[in-house]
N, C-alpha and C positions, 0 to 999 in steps of 0.2 A: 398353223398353230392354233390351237383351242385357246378360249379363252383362261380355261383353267392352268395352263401353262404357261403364260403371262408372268415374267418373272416375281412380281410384286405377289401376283394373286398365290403362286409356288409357293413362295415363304412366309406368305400368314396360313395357306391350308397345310402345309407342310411343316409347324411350328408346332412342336408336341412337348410335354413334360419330360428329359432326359435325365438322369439320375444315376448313370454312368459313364462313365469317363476313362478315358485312356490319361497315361500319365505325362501326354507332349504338350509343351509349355502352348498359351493362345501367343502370338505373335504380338509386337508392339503395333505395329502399323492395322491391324485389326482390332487392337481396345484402342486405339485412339479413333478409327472408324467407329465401332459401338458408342462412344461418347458424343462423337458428331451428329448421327442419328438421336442420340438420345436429345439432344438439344437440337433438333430440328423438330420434336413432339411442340403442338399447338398448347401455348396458355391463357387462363385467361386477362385479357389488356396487355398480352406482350410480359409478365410480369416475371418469368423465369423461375421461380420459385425456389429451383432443386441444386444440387452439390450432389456428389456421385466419388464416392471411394471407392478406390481402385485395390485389390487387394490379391497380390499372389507371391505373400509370404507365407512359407510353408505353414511355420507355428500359428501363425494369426488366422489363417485358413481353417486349421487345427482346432484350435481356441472359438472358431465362431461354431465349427462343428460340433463342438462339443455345448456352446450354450442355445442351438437351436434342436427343439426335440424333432422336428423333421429335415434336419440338417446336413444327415452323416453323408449324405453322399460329397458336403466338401472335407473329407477326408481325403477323397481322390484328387477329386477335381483341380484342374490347377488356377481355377481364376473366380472371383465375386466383383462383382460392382454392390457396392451398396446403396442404395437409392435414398437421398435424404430430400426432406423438405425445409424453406425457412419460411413459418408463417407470419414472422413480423417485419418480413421485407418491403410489405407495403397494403393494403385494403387488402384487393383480388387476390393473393398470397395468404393471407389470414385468410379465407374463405373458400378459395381453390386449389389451396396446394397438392390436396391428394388427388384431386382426379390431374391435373398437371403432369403431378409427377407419374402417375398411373400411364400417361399416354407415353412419357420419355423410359418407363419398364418396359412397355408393350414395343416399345421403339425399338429397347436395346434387342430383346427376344425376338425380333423378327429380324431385324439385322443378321441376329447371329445366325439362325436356321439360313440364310440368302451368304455367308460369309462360311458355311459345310459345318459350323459350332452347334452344340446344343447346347441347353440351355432349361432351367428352372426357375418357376420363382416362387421362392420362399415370403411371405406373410410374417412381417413384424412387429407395424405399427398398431394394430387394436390388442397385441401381446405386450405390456409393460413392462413384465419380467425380460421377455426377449429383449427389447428395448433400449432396457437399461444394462442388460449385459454387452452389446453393439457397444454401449456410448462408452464402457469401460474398459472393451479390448482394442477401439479404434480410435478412442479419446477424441469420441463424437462432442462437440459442444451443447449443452443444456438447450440452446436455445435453438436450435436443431431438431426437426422429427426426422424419425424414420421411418419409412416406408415399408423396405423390402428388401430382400438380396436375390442380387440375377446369380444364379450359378452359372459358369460359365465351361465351356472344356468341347475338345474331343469328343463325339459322343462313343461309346462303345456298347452300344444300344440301340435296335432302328425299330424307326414305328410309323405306321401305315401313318397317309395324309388324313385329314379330316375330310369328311363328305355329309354332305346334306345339312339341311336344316332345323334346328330341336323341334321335334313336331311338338303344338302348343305354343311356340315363341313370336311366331308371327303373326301378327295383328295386322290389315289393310284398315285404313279410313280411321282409325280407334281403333275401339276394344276387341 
């Protein structure tokens, strides 16, 4: 076996933006594996930061589609996590929440692609408008940020793995 086929290394080069979906429910015992993962992402002091809504109500699904402008594909899809942060759960939480929760998205996304799901993630939090529409169809609490939404599903979509490296991105020793 190559290293490239190492299952871990599979499903981060294997983890691609999917945007189509078949219309079979995700399993329970696979969003509660996505959530496991997602809280197995490293924070900073242990401090946990994040909360993670589960969401595969038709209309709410619906509803979030329609308030994200790059959203429609949950129209299809049967499943979102919504990635939240709380940054007054403690110092490191006020000051790490987003890369925190950054790693428990990156967590869920790769889980899914290693679980046969595809998967998106949608851009929230630096969008206020988006934000505040989240906090009003999922009666996010104010004192809550949000992150992001993992779309989730079925893919009905395939796409090559990732290869190589962005030429210009690697730096040895510095600059």
């Amino acid at each position: 076996m190559s290293m490239r086929e190492h299952a871990a290394v599979a499903a981060i080069l294997g983890r691609r933006s999917i945007r189509k979906y078949t219309s079979q429910p995700v399993e329970r015992e696979k969003i509660d594996l996505l959530l496991e993962c997602a809280c197995a992402a490293p924070t900073a002091a242990g401090s946990r930061p994040w909360h993670f809504v589960v969401v595969d109500d038709r209309a709410k699904l619906d509803a979030l589609a329609g308030a994200h402008p790059y959203g429609k594909m949950l129209f299809r899809a049967p499943l979102a996590i919504v990635v939240c942060g709380e940054p007054e759960k403690n110092e490191f939480a006020r000051i790490y929440w987003e890369e925190d929760c950054s790693a428990a998205m990156e967590n869920i996304l790769v889980a899914a692609k290693a679980l046969d799901l595809g998967s998106v993630w949608l851009g929230v939090h630096h969008s206020p408008e988006r934000e505040q529409a989240l906090r009003l169809i999922l009666g996010i609490p104010g004192a809550i940020s949000v992150l992001g939404i993992a779309v989730l599903g079925y893919p009905d979509e395939v796409k090559e793995p990732h290869e190589g490296i962005d030429e210009g991105a690697a730096h040895w020793n510095g600059w």
